[in-house]
Structures are given as C-alpha cells and as structure tokens.
SEVO-970195 format. One record per residue (C-alpha): residue number from 1; x, y, z; residue in one letter. Coordinates in nm, 3 decimals. Example, Ala and Ser with C-alpha at 12.3 -4.5 7.8 and 13.67 -1.06 7.14 Angstrom:
2
resi / east / north / up / resn
1 / 1.230 / -0.450 / 0.780 / a
2 / 1.367 / -0.106 / 0.714 / s
// end
This chain:
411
resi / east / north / up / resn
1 / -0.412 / 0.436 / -0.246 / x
2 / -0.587 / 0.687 / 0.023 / x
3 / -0.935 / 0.903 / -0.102 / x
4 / -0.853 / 1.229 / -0.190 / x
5 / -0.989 / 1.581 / 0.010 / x
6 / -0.893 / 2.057 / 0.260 / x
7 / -0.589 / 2.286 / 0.430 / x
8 / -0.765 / 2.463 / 0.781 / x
9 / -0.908 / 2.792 / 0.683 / x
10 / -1.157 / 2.866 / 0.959 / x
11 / -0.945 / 3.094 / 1.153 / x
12 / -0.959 / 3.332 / 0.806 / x
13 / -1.309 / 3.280 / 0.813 / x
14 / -1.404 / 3.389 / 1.109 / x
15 / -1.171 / 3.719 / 1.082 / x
16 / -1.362 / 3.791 / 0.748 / x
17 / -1.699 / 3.770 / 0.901 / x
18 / -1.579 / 3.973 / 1.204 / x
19 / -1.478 / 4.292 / 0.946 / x
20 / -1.855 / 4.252 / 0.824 / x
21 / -2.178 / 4.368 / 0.965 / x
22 / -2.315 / 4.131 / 1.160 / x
23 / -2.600 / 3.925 / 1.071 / x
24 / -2.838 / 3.802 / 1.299 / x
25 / -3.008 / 3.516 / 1.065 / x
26 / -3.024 / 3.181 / 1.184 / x
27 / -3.076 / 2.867 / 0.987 / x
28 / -3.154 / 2.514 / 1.115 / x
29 / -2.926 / 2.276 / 0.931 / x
30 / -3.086 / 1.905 / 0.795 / x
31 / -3.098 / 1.656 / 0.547 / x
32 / -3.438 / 1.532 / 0.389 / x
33 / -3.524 / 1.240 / 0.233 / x
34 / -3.775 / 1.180 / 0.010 / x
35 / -3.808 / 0.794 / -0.172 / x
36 / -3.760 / 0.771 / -0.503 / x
37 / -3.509 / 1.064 / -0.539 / x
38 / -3.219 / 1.001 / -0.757 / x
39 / -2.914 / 1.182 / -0.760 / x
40 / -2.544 / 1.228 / -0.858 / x
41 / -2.265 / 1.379 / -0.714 / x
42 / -1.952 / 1.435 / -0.925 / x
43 / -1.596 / 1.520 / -0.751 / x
44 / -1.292 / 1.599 / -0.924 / x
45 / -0.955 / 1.580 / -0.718 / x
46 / -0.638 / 1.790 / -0.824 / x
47 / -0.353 / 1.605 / -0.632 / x
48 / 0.027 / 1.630 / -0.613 / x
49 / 0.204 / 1.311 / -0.468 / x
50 / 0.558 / 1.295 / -0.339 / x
51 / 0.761 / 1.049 / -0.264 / x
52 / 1.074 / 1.152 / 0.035 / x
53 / 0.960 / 1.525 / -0.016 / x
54 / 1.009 / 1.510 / -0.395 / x
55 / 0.757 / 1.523 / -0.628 / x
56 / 0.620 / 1.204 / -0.802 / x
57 / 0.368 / 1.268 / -1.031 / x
58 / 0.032 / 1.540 / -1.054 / x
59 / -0.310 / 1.330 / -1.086 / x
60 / -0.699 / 1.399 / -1.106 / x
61 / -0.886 / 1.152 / -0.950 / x
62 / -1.306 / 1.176 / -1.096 / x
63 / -1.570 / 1.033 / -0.820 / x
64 / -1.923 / 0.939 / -0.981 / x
65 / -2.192 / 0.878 / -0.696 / x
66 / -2.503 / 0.763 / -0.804 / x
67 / -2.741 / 0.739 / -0.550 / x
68 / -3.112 / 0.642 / -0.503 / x
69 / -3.319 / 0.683 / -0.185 / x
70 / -3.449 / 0.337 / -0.146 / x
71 / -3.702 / 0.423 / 0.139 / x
72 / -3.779 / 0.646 / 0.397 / x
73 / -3.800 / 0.497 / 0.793 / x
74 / -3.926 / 0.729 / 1.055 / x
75 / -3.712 / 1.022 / 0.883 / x
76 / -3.402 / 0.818 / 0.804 / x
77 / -3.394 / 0.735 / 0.454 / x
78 / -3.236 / 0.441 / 0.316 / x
79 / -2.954 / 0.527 / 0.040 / x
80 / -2.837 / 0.299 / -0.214 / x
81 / -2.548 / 0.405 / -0.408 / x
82 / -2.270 / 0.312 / -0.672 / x
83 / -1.890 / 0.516 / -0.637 / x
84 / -1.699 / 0.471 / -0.950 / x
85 / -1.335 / 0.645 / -0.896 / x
86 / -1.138 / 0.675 / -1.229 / x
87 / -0.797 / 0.933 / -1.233 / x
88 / -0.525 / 1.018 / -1.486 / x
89 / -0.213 / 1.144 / -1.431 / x
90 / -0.148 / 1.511 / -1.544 / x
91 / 0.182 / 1.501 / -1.544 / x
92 / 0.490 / 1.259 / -1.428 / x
93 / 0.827 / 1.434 / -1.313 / x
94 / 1.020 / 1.119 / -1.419 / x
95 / 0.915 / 1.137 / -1.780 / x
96 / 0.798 / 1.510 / -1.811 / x
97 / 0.500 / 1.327 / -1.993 / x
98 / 0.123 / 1.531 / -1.979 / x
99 / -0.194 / 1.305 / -1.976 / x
100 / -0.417 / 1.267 / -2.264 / x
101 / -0.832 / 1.295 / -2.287 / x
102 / -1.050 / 1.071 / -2.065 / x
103 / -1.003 / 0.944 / -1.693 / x
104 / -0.877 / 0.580 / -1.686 / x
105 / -1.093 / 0.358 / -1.463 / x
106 / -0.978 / 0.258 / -1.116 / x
107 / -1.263 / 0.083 / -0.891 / x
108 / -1.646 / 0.074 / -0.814 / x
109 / -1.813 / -0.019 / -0.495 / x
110 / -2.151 / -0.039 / -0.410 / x
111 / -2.300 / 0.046 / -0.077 / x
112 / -2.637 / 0.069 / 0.119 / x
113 / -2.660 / 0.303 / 0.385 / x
114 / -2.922 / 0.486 / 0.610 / x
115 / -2.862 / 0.826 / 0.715 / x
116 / -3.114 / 1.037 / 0.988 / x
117 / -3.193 / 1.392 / 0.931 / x
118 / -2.877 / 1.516 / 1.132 / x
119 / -2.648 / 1.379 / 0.874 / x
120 / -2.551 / 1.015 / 1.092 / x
121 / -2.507 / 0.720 / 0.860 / x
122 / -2.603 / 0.361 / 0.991 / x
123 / -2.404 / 0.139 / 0.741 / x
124 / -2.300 / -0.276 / 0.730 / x
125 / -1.887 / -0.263 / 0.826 / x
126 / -1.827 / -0.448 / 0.478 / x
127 / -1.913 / -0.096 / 0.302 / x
128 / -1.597 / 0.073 / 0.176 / x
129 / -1.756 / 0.392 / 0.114 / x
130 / -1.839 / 0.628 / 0.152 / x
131 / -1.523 / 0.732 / 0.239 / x
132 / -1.561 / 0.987 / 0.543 / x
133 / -1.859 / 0.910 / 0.769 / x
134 / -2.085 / 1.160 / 0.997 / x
135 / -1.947 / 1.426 / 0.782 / x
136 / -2.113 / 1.685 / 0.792 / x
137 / -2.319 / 1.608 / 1.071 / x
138 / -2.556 / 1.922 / 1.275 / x
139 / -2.655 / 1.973 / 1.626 / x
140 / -3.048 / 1.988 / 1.742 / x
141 / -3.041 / 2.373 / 1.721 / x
142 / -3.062 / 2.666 / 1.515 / x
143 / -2.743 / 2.834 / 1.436 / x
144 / -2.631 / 3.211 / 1.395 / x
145 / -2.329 / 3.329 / 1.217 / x
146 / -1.991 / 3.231 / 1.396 / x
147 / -2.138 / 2.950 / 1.569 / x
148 / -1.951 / 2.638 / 1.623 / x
149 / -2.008 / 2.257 / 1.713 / x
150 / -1.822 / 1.929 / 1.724 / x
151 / -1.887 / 1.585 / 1.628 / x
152 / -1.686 / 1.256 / 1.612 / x
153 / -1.655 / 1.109 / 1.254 / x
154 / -1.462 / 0.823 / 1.068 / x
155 / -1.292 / 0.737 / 0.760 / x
156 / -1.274 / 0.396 / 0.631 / x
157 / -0.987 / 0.304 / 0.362 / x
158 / -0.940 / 0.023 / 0.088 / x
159 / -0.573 / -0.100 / 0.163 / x
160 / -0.657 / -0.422 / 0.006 / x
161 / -0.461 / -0.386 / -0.332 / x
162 / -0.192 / -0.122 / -0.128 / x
163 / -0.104 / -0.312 / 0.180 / x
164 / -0.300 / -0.661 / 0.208 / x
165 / -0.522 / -0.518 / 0.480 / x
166 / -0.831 / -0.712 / 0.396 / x
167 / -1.118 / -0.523 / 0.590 / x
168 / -1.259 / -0.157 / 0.544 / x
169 / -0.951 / 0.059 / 0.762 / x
170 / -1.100 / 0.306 / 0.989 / x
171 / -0.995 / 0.637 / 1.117 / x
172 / -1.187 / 0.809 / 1.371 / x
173 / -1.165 / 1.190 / 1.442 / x
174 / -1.328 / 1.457 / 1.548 / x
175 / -1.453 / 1.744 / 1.324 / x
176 / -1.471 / 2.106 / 1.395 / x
177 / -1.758 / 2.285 / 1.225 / x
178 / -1.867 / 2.676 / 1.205 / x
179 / -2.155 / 2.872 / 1.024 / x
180 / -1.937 / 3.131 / 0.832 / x
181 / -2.258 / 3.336 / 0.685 / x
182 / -2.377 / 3.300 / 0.311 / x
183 / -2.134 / 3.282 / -0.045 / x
184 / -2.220 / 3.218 / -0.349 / x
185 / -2.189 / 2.935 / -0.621 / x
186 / -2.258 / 2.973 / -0.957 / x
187 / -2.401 / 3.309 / -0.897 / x
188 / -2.686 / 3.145 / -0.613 / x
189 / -2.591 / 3.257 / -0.242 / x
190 / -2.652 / 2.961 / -0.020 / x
191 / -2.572 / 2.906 / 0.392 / x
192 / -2.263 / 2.755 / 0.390 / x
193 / -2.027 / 2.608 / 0.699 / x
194 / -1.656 / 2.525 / 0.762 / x
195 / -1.560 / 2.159 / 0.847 / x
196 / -1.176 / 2.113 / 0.955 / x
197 / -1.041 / 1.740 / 1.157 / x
198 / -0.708 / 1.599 / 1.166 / x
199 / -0.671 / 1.206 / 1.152 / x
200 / -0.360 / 1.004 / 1.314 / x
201 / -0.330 / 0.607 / 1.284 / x
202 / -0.067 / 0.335 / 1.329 / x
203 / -0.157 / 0.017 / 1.159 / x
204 / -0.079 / -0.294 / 1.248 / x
205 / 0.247 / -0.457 / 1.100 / x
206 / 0.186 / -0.674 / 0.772 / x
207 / 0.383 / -0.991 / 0.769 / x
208 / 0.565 / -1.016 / 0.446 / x
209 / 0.446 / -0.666 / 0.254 / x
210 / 0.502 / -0.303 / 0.275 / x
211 / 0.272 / -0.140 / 0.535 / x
212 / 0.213 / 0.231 / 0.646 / x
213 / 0.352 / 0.291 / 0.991 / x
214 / 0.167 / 0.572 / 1.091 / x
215 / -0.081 / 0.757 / 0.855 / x
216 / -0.157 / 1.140 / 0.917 / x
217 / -0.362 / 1.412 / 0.807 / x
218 / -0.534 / 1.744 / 0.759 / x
219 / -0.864 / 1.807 / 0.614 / x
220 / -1.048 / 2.123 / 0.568 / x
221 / -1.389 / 2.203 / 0.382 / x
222 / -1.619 / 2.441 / 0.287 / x
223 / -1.991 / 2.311 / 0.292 / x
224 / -2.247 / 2.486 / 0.046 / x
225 / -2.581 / 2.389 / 0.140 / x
226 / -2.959 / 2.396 / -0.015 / x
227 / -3.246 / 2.388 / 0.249 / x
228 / -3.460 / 2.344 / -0.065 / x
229 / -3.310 / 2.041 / -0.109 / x
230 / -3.217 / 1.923 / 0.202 / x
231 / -2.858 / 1.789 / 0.053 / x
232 / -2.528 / 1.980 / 0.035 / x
233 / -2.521 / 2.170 / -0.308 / x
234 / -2.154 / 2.159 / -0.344 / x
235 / -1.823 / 2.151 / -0.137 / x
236 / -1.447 / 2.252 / -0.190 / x
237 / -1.204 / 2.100 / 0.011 / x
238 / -0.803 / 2.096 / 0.040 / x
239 / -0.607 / 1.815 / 0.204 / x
240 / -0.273 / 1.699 / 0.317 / x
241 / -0.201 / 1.312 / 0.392 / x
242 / 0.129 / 1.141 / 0.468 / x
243 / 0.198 / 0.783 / 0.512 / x
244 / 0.533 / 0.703 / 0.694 / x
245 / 0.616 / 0.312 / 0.544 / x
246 / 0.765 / 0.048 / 0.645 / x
247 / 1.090 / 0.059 / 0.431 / x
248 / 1.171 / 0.449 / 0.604 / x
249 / 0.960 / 0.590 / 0.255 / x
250 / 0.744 / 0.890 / 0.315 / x
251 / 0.465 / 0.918 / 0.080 / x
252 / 0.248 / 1.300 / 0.096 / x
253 / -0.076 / 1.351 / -0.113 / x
254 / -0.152 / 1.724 / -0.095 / x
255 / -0.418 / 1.888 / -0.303 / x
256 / -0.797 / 2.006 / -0.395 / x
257 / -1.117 / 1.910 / -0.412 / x
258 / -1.453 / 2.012 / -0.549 / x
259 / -1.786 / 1.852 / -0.533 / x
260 / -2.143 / 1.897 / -0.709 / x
261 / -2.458 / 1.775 / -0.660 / x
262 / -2.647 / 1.703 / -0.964 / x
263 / -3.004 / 1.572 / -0.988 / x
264 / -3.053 / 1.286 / -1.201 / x
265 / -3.295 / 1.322 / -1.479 / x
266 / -3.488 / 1.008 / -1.553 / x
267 / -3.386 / 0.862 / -1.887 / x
268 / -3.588 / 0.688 / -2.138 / x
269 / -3.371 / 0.441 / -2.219 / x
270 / -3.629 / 0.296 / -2.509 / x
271 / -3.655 / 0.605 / -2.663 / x
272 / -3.332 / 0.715 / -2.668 / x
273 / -3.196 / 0.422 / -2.811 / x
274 / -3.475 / 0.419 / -3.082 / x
275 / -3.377 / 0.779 / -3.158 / x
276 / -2.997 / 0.666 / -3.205 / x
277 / -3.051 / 0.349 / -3.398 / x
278 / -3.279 / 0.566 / -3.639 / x
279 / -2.997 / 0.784 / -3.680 / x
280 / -2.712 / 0.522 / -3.784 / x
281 / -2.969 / 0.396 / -3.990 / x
282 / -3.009 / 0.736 / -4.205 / x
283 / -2.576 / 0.802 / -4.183 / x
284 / -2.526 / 0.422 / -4.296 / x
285 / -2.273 / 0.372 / -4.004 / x
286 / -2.163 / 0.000 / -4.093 / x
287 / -2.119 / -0.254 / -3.774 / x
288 / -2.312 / -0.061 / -3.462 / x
289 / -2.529 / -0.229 / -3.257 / x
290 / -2.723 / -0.024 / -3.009 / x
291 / -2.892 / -0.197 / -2.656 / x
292 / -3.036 / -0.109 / -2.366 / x
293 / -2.809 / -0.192 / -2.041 / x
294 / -2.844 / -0.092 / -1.642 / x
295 / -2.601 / 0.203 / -1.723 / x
296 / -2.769 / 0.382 / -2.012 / x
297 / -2.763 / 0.305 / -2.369 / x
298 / -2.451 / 0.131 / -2.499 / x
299 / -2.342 / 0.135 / -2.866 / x
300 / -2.083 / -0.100 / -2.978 / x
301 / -1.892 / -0.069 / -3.282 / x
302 / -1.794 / -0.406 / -3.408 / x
303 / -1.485 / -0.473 / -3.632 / x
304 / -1.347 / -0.108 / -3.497 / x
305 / -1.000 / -0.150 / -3.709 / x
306 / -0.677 / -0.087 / -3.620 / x
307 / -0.323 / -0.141 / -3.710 / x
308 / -0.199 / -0.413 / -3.616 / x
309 / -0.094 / -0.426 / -3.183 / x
310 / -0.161 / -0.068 / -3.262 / x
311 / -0.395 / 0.207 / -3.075 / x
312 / -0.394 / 0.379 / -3.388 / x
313 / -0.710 / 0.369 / -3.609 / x
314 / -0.707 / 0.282 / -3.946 / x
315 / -0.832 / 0.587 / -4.200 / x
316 / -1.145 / 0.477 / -4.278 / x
317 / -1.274 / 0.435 / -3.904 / x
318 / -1.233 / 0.782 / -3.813 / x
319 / -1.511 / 0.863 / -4.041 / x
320 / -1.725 / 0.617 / -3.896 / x
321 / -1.594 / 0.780 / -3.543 / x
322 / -1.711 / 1.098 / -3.712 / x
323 / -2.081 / 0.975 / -3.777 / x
324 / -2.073 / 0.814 / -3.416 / x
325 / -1.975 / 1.184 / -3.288 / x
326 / -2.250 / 1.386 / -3.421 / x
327 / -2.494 / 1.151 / -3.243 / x
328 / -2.325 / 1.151 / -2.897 / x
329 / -2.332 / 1.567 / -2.929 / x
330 / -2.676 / 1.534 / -2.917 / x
331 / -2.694 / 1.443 / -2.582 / x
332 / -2.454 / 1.657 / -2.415 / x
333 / -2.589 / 1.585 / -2.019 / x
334 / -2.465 / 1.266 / -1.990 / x
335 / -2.127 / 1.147 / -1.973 / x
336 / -1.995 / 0.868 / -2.158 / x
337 / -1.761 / 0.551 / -2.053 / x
338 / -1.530 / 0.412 / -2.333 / x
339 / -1.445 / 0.037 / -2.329 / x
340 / -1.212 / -0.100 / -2.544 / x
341 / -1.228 / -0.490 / -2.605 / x
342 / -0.989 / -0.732 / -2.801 / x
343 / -0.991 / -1.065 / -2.940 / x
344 / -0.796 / -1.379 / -2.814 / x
345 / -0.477 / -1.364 / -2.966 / x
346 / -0.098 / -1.442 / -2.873 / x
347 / 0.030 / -1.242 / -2.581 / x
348 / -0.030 / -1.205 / -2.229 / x
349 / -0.397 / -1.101 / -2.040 / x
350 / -0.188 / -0.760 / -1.909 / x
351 / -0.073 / -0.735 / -2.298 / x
352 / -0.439 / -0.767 / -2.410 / x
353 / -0.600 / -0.499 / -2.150 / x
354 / -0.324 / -0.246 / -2.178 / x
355 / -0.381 / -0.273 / -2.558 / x
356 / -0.794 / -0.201 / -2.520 / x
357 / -0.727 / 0.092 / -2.318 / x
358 / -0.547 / 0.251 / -2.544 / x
359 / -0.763 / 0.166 / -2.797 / x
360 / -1.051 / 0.283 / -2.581 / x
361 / -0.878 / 0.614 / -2.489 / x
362 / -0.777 / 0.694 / -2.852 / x
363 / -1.166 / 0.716 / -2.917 / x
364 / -1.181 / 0.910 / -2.611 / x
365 / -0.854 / 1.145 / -2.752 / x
366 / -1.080 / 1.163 / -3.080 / x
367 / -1.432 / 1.301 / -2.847 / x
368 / -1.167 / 1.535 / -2.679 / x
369 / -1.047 / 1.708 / -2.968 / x
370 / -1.386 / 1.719 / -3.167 / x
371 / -1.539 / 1.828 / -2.872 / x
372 / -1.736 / 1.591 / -2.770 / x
373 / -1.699 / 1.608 / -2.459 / x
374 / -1.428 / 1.709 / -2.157 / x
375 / -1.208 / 1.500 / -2.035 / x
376 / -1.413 / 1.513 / -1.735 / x
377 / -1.730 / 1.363 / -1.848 / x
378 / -1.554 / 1.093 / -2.001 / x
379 / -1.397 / 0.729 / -1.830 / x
380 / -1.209 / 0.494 / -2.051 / x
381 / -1.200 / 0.136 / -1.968 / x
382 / -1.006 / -0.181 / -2.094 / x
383 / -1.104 / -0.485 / -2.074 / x
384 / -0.895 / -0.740 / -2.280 / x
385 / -0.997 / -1.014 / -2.473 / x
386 / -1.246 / -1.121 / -2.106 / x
387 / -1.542 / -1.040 / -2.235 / x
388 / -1.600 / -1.220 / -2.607 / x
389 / -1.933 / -1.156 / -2.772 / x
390 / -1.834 / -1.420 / -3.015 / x
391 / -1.654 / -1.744 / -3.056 / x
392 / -1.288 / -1.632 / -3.085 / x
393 / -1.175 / -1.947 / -3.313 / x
394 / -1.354 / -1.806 / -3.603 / x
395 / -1.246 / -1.469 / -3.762 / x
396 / -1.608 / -1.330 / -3.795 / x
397 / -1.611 / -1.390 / -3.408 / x
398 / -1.283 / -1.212 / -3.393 / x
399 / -1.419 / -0.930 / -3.529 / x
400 / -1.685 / -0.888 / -3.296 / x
401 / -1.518 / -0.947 / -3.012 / x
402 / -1.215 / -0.660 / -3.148 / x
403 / -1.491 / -0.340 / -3.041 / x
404 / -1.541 / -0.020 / -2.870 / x
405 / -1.822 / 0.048 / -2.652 / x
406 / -1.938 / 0.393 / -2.604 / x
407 / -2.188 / 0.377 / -2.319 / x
408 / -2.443 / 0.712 / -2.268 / x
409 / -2.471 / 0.709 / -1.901 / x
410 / -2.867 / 0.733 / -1.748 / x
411 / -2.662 / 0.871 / -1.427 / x
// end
C-alpha cells in the first residue's frame, strides 16, 4: 500500500561525533552524470504491519531500479529508469505460517526523470516513482563535520489499487540533513550524512471506498556516499507510517531499510545465450528453448509436468530442474525472475494465476534449497493461462503453453 523506509537518530549522531576528535575535513557533496552509465540499485525492506496496534503479518518488500542516463544537459542528466517492487510475507500472526524461497511480484513502473548536480529531480506529474523526491538534496557549499542544512522534498504514492485515488498522491516535507563524519561499508570508509523529515496528510474523502483520513510519518536515513562516483553508495533507513481510515482502523508499517548501488555490467546477450544453448545441448535437457528478450536471456521449459491442479513436480522433472541448475550457477551476478504459465483449462483466470505462481515458486523453492540462488535475487511471477505460445485447442499447444520461464536478468 505505502513505499517502505528510518526512526530519527541524528541527535545520537551528533553526541558520538562530539566524544571524538574533531575533524576539520570538508567535502563538497554532488551528483555526476555521465551518458551512457547504467546502473542498479537493489533495496530490501524488513517491515512489521499492524492492524489496531496488533500485529498483522512481517513482510520483505525487494526494489529493483534499473537505471540508464539517457543524456547529459548543461550538467543535469536525463535518467531513465524501470522500479520493479516484489515482497513476501515472512511470517502471518493469523496462521503462524513462514514464507517460502523467492519474492512474489507486485508492480513495475517506468519513469523518466532529470536530476541537476545538487540532487533536484525535474519529472512529468504522471511518474509514480521514484517514491521520495529531492532526497538527498546539498547546498552550494562545502561542508565540515556537524554541519547541517534543510531542504523541502515530496513523496508521491500509488493509492490506485488501495483507495481509488487515481493520480500520483503527494506529500511534501521538509528534510533535515547533517554531515556526521566518515563510516564504513563493506570494509570502504566513505562521507556519509543523516537525513530525518516527518510527513502529515489528510486526503480527500472517497465516495463509496475506504480512504485514509490522515496519513503520518517518520523517516530517518543514513546516506553513504562515493565522490568517485558521484551517486550514493548505499543507505539504511528505519521508518514508521500510520494511516488512520475511514472505518476508525489504524493501520502502522514500522521497519528497515537498506539500499545498494550496483553498477551494471553490460551483458552479451548473444553470447550468453549461445553458451547456454550449447550446454543443454551436451546434458540432453528435453523441451528448452533459449531467446534473447529486453530483460536478459530467457529459457523456457516447455511441457514442465506436474500433477494434476498441483504445484508439485512430477519425478522426472526435477532432474531436468537439476540440469537447468548447474547452468544458472554459472552465472551467479545476475538474478533470475521465475514465471510460471498454464494452459486454458476449466476454472477461473484467479484459479489459473494462483496455480502458475505456485508452480513458478516451487522452481524457485527448488533454486533455494540447491543453492542457486537467495531468496533475494530471485522474483517469481504468475501469469495464468494469458500468455499462450500455442493454440490451446490442441494438446501439443497445451503443452507449450503449461511452462516455466527462468529469465537471467542483463540488470
């Protein structure tokens, strides 16, 4: 329902740096842009959700932002990006149930944005992300240790599916920010700075549906950043959000965040696929096709069999699962997104996606186990019988269309 984020810790901050010897370096915060670059950032969200004080459920929510830098205009650069969220539930208090492998997917947006070398984004109001906007954002100067500054940012919110509110929903605030001094992450000290706002909205009444009231919340984030690269490295945040409904419900999202920034390497899609179709070739692994696609490099397996309305393979295709493995360790950098598919049969379209997910995530319970990967570098996806390959009145058509798509991401 609401993006995910920190809990105020500046005023520790600032007492830590005070017990230290002071340091007198100053660094001159901005971003660069350079056109061509092409990076990811990858965010995973620990969240507890209650519902009238009492817990509802634990779930990770996985961000994937690919972005490209389009072009560069008199020092702004021009961004193009795709957000894929995907999340899992970790645990539910009504069942006392704990999640499987793989994130389930949720949305993906696509935006275009320019940003200047302060950190200010110029962006088209249809863009739903990204999420929080002029964050971080740095004055004109250089800054010592213990410095502060303040700048007004926004958050924009997709209450389409939640509450019916058709357009991007934005949330200004201010943020607080402070140079704290230098930590380290992953054993590399970089310059890093606290940023801490509180947000506070009333929406307007929707006619007919549940609505929130009033919406409020505290963010707080720590800010790693690379000079080399012009780009935050990493962040951790920690977050509290409340929405007061219309029905008297309170509903509180409190949790963690963490952030990386990843730089893409450039895959040869050709060769890589060349490389994997040679190698079903020499294990004989019956019914794969391999293709080129604007993700990566997809390879479907055909016929996958199951029981029947089951998510439970039959004996013979974990072998070929096996085969399909050993050639998916060999590219351990990229993550993978599962798709299960089924063919048009009796039941409903909610029957026939909630039946390829679970096919999809049994492959990805299978990659977990073997591992062949973490449940974070893996999405599973179902898409139901919308998608046919084939002619579903035949049974060889059938049997294409009933597949699994494993799809090696280029980023």
């Amino acid at each position: 329902m609401a993006k995910k984020r920190l809990i105020p810790v500046l005023a520790l901050l600032l007492l830590l740096n005070t017990l230290r010897p002071f340091n007198a370096q100053c660094e001159v915060f901005e971003y660069k842009h350079i056109k061509g670059a092409r990076y990811r950032i990858l965010s995973v969200v620990d969240e507890a959700v209650f519902l009238n004080g009492v817990l509802s459920h634990r779930a990770e929510i996985l961000n994937r932002i690919a972005v490209e830098v389009t072009d560069v205009k008199d020092g702004r650069g021009v961004h193009k990006a795709i957000f894929q969220t995907s999340e899992r539930v970790v645990y539910d208090a009504a069942s006392r149930t704990q999640a499987g492998a793989g994130f389930f997917w949720a949305r993906e947006y696509e935006s275009v944005f320019e940003r200047d070398k302060f950190g200010y984004l110029t962006i088209d109001p249809q863009y739903y992300m990204p999420v929080v906007r002029n964050v971080p954002v740095f004055p004109n100067k250089e800054l010592k240790v213990l410095d502060t500054w303040r700048a007004e940012g926004y958050e924009i919110h997709d209450f389409r599916d939640s509450f019916g509110i058709e357009e991007p929903y934005r949330i200004p605030f201010t943020a607080n920010y402070a140079y704290v001094g230098q930590r380290e992450w992953k054993g590399k000290s970089y310059p890093v700075f606290s940023v801490s706002y509180k947000i506070a909205s009333r929406p307007q009444a929707a006619q007919g549906r549940l609505y929130p009231v009033r919406i409020m919340g505290d963010f707080d984030q720590l800010v790693y950043w690379d000079h080399s690269l012009g780009q935050a490295i990493a962040y951790e945040e920690s977050f509290r959000m409340t929405f007061d409904m219309s029905d008297k419900r309170k509903i509180e999202f409190r949790g963690t965040a963490q952030a990386e920034f990843i730089e893409s390497e450039i895959m040869n899609k050709e060769k890589f696929a060349a490389e994997i179709e040679k190698e079903i070739d020499r294990l004989k692994i019956p019914d794969v096709v391999v293709s080129v696609v604007d993700d990566g490099i997809s390879l479907r397996l055909e016929n996958i069999q199951f029981y029947a309305d089951s998510n439970k393979m039959l004996p013979g295709e974990l072998e070929k699962l096996e085969r399909i493995a050993a050639i998916i360790k060999k590219y351990p950098d990229r993550d993978i997104v599962i798709s299960g598919h089924t063919a048009l049969a009796s039941g409903t379209r909610d029957d026939h996606i909630k039946l390829s997910q679970e096919r999809a995530k049994a492959v990805a319970d299978y990659f977990l186990a073997n591992k062949v990967r973490t449940a974070d570098r893996m999405v599973v996806r179902g898409y139901g019988a919308d998608n046919p390959i084939a002619d579903n009145k035949t049974e060889e058509g059938k049997q294409k269309n009933r597949r699994v798509e494993i799809t090696i991401l280029e980023n």
